[in-house]
N, C-alpha and C positions, 0 to 999 in steps of 0.2 A: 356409300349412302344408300337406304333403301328407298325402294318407290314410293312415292309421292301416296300418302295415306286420304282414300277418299273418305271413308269412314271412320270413326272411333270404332279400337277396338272392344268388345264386351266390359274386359278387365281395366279401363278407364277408371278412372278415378277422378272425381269433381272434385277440386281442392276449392273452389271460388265460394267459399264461405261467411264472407262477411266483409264488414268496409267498399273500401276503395274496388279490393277484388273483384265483390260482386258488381260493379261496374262495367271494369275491366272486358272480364270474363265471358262467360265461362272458360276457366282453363283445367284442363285434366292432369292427369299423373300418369305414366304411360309405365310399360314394363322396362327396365333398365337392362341395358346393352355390355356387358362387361363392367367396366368402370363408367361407360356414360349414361347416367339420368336422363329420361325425356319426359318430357312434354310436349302438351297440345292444345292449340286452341284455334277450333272452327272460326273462320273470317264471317263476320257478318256484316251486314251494311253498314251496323253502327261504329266498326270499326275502322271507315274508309276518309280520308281526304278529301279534298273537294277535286283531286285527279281522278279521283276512284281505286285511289290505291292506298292500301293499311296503311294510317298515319304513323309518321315515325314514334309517337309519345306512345302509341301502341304498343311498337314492338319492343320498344323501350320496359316499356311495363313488363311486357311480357320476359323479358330476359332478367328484367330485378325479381322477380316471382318466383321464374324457374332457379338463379343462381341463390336465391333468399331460404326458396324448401331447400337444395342440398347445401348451403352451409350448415344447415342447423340440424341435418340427417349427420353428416359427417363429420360433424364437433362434439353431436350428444348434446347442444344446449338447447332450451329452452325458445329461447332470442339469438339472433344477429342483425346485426347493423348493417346497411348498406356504410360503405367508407367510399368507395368510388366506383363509379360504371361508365365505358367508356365503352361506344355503339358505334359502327360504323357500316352504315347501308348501300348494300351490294345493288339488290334487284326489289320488282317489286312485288307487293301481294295481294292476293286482288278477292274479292267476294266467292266465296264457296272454296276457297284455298283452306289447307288446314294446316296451318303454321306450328311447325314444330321444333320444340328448342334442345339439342343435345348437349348437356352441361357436364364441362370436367374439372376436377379439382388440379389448380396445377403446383400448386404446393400450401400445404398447410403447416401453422406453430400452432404453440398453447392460445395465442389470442388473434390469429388474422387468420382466413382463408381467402385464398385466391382461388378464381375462377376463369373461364373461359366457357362461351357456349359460341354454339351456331344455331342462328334461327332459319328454318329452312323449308322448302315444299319440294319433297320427294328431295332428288337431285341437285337441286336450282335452289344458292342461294339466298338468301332473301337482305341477311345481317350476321356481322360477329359482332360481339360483345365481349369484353375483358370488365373485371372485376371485383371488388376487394371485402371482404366484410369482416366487420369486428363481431368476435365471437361473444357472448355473454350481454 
């Protein structure tokens, strides 16, 4: 894993374009690692619990976002469907954190991809996520 990213890099990329996203967000497009996709998204206040830690429907979003862009890089469709997401919360993220999500495809057909990410800052855990979505 690399160090904990205190900055966005220049070559960022704001995908938080509209709807729900712009909410969300802001979340970036990062340069890809081999076969893994990244993402990122600076923690702000408004993305905190009343612990003061990223609520989970955050990170939640954030892993249907990051695994939503690459089905639809690595099918060549259009659309995909979220079919199912299942999140399981390690550690936590806190304000000025910049939560980063590394997405793999772990097997794809003609109409399903499967996914698997880790949402993470630097080293330290934060969530995995597994994944399914309907292509088209």
């Amino acid at each position: 894993m690399p160090n904990a990213l205190t900055t966005l890099p220049p070559e960022a990329e704001n995908i938080s374009r509209g709807g729900f996203n712009l909410h969300a967000g802001p979340i970036y497009r990062l340069a890809d690692e081999d076969e893994v996709r990244r993402f990122a998204l600076p923690v702000e206040e408004k993305h905190l619990n009343g612990s003061g830690n990223v609520h989970g429907g955050l990170i939640m979003t954030f892993a249907d976002i990051a695994m939503s862009q690459t089905s639809r890089v690595v099918s060549g469709a259009p659309a995909c469907a979220t079919v199912s997401l299942t999140c399981d919360f390690v550690g936590p993220g806190k304000a000025g954190d910049i939560l980063e999500a590394r997405v793999q495809v772990t097997r794809k057909t003609r109409t399903l991809v499967f996914l698997s990410a880790d949402i993470v800052v630097g080293d330290r855990q934060v969530a995995a996520a597994t994944g399914l979505w309907k292509i088209g």
